[in-house]
C-alpha positions as CSV (number, residue, x, y, z in Angstrom):
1,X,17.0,13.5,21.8
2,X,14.9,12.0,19.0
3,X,17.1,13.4,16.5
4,X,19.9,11.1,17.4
5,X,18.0,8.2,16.4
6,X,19.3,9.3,12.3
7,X,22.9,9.8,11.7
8,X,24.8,12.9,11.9
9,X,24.3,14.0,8.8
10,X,20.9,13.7,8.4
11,X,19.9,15.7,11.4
12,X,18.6,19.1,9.0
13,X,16.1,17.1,7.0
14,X,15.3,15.1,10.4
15,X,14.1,18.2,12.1
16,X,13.1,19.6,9.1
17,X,10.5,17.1,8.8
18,X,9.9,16.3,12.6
19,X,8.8,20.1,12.5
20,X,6.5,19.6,9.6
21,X,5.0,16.6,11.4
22,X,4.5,19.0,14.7
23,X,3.0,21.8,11.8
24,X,0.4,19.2,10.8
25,X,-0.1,17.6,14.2
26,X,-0.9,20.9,15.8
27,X,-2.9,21.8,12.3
28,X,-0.8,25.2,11.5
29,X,-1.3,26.5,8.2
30,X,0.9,29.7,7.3
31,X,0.3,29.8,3.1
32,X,-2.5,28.4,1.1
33,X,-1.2,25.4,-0.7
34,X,-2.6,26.2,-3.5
35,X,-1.4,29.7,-4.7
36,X,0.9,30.4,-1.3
37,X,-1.0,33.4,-0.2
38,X,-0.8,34.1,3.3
39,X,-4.6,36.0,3.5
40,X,-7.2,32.8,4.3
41,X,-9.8,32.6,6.7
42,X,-11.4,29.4,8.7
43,X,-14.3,28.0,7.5
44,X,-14.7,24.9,9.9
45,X,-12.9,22.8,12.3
46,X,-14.2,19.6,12.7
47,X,-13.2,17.4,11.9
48,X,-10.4,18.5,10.7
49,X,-9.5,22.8,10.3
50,X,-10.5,24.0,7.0
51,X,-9.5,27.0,5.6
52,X,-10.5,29.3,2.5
53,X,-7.7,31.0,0.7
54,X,-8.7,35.0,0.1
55,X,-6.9,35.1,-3.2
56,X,-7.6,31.7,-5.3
57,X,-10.6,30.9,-2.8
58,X,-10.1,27.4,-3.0
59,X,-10.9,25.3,-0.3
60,X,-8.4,23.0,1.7
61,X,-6.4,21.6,5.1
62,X,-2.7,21.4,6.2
63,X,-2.9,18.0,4.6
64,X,-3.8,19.0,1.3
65,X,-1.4,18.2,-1.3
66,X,0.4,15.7,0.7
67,X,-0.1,12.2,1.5
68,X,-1.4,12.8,4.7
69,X,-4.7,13.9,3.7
70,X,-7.9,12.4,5.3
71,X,-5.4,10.2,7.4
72,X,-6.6,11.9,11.3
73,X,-5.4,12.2,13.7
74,X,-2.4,13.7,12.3
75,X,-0.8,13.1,15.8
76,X,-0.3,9.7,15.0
77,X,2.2,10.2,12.4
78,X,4.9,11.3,14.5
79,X,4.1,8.0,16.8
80,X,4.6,5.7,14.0
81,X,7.8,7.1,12.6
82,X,9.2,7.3,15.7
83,X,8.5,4.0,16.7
84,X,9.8,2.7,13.2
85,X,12.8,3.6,13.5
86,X,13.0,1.9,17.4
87,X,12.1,-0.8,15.2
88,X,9.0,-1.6,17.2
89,X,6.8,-3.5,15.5
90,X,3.7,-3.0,13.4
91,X,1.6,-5.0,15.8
92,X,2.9,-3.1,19.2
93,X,2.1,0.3,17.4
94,X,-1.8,-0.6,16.3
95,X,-1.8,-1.8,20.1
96,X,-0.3,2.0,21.7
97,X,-2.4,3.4,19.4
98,X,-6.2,1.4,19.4
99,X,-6.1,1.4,15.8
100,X,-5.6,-1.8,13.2
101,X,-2.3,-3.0,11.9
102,X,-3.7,-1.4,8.1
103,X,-4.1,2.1,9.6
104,X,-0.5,2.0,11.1
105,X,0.5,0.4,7.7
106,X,-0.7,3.0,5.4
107,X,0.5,5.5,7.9
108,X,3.7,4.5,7.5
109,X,3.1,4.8,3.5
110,X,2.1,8.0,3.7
111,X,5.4,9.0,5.5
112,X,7.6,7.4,3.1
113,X,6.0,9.2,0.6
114,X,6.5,12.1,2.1
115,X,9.6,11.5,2.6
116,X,10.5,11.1,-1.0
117,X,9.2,13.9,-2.4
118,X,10.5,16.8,0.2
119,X,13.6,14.7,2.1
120,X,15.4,12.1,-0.2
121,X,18.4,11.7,1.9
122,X,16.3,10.5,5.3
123,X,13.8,8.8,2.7
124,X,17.0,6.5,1.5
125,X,18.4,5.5,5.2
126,X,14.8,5.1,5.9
127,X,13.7,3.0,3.7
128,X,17.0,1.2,3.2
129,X,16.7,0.4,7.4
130,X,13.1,-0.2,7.7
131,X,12.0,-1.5,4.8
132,X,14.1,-3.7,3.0
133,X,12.5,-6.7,4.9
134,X,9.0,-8.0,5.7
135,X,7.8,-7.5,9.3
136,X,6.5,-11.4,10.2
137,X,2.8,-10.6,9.9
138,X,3.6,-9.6,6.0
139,X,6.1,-12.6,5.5
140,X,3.8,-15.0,6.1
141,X,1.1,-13.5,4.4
142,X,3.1,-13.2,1.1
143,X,4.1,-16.9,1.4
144,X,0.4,-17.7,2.0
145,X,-0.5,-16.3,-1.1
146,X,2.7,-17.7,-3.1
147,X,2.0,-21.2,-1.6
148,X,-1.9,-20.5,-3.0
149,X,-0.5,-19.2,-6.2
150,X,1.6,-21.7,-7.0
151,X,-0.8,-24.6,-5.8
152,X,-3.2,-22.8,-8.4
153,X,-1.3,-22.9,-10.9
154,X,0.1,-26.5,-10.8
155,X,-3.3,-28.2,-9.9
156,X,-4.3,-30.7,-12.9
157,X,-8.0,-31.5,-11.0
158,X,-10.5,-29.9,-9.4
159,X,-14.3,-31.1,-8.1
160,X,-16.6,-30.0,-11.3
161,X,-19.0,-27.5,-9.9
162,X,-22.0,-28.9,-11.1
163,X,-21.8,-32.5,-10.7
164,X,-18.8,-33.2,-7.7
165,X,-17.5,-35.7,-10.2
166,X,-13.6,-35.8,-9.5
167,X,-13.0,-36.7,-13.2
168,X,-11.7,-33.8,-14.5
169,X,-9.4,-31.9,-16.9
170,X,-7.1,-28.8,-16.4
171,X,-7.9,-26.7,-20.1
172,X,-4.7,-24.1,-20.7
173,X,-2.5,-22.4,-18.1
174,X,-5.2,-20.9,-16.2
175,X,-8.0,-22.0,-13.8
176,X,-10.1,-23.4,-16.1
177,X,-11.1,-27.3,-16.6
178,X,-13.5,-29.6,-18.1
179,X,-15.5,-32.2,-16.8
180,X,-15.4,-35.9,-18.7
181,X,-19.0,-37.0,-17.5
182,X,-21.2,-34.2,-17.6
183,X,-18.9,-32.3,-20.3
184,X,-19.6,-29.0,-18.6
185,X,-16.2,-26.4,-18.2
186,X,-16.0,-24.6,-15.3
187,X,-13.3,-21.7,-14.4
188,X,-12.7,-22.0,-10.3
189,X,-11.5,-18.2,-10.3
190,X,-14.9,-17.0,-12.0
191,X,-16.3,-15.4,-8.9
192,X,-12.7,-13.3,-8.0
193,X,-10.9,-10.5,-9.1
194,X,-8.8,-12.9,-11.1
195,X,-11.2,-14.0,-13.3
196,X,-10.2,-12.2,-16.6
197,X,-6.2,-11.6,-15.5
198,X,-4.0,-13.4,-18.7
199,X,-0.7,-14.2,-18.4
200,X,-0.5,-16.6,-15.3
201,X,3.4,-17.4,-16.2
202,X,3.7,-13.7,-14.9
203,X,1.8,-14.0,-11.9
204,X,4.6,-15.3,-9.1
205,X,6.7,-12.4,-10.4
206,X,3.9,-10.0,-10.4
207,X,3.7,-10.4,-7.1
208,X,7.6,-10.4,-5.8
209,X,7.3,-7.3,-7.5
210,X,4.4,-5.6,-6.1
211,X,5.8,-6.6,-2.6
212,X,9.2,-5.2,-3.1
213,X,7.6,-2.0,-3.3
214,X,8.2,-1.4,-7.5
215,X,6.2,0.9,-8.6
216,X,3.6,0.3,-11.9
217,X,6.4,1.7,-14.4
218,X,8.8,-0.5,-13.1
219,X,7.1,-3.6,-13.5
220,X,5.7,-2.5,-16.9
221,X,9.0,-2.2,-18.0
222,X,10.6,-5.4,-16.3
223,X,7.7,-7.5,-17.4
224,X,6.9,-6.0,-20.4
225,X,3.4,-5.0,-19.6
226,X,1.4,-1.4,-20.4
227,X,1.2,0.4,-17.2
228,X,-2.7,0.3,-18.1
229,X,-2.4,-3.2,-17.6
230,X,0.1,-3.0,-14.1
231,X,-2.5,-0.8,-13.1
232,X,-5.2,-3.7,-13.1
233,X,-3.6,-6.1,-11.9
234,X,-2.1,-4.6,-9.2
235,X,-6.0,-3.2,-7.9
236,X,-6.9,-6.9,-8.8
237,X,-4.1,-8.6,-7.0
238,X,-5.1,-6.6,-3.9
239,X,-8.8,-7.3,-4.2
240,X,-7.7,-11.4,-4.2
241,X,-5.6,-10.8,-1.2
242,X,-8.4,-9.7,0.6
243,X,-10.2,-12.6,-0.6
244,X,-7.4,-14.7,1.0
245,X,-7.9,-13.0,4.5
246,X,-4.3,-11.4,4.0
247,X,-5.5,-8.2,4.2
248,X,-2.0,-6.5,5.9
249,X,-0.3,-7.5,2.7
250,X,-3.2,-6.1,0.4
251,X,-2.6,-2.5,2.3
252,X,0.8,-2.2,2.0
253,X,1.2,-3.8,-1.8
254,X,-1.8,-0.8,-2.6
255,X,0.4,1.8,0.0
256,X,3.5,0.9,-1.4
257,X,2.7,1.9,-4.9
258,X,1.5,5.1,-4.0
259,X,4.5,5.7,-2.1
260,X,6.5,5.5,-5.0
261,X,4.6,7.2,-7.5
């Protein structure tokens, strides 16, 4: 049985929430989520089954109010967390399933979100056996963009924009330079998200950070930061990872936060 995939004393909130994934799989509503009357009536069922409550009349879906919302087929959920914990990889899932690695990614977000707001004992050994790790596709992306990080930082030259001329001067910490014969500065991060993000001593750790899964009020705190500013960066960082072609590690550094918020 599936449920001796968890330990013994996890079984209860394993089929506790194997149930629930069935509930939203099979999309059975019993309450409105909203005001948890039980009198509602269908309004629709593609593509997804939409109900009315009788009492609050709000609108909504078995995936309202959770993480799982907009995220159909609901079916797949049960797939993914299955296969997770057979430790079967990313890749192989998006393959069984005909969907991309970033759908099966933020999938598996969603369920650890889930899991930590209803079931925080199978949300620990959960996250403490799948995810204290990066699965290859996400190691080598974050060392891609470390290795372009860090290459950004420490480069004292760059081609001048307007002229080609090779003679040129690195102006602060940043991006930014200036060139000795036609005198014009140029920043080399002007067209990207990172264009107006201070604080480049803080980017390598930004990023550890955002990849171990810490959540906006952690790093505020550990990096001295308002979460205002976390907030930014962390939409921006993902926007330049995209830019990078590491897309996977965008999805799960965006997925991850929400997971633990």
């Amino acid at each position: 049985m599936i449920y001796e995939l968890a330990p013994a004393e996890l079984h209860d909130e394993f089929k506790a929430f194997h149930h629930n994934l069935g509930k939203i799989a099979s999309q059975h509503v019993e309450v409105c989520p909203f005001c948890k009357n039980t009198k509602f009536y269908k309004v629709r069922t593609k593509p997804t089954k939409t109900y009315r409550c009788k009492a609050c009349h709000k609108y909504f879906t078995v995936s309202t109010n959770t993480p799982f919302r907009r995220l159909v087929p609901f079916n797949e959920l049960e797939v993914i967390f299955i296969s997770r914990i057979k430790n079967i990889s990313y890749n192989n899932i998006a393959k069984q399933l005909d969907i991309s690695l970033a759908k099966v990614i933020r999938r598996e977000c969603a369920i650890i979100n889930y899991l930590q707001n209803n079931y925080p004992s199978l949300h620990n050994w959960y996250t403490h056996k799948k995810q204290t790790t990066l699965i290859p596709t996400l190691e080598q992306q974050y060392k891609i963009i470390k290795d372009k990080v860090t290459n950004l930082l420490g480069e004292q030259n760059q081609t001048c924009i307007y002229c080609g001329s090779n003679e040129t001067t690195k102006v602060g910490n940043r991006a930014c330079y200036r060139c000795r014969c036609c005198r014009h500065s140029f920043n080399i991060l002007r067209d990207t998200s990172l264009n107006r993000i201070p604080k480049p001593e803080l980017w390598l750790q930004f990023i550890d950070l955002i990849v171990s899964g810490a959540n906006n009020l952690q790093i505020a705190k550990t990096l001295n930061l308002h979460n205002d500013t976390v907030r930014k960066w962390r939409s921006n960082w993902c926007k330049m990872m995209k830019y990078w072609h590491c897309d996977a590690l965008a999805i799960w550094c965006k997925y991850k936060e929400e997971g633990n918020n």
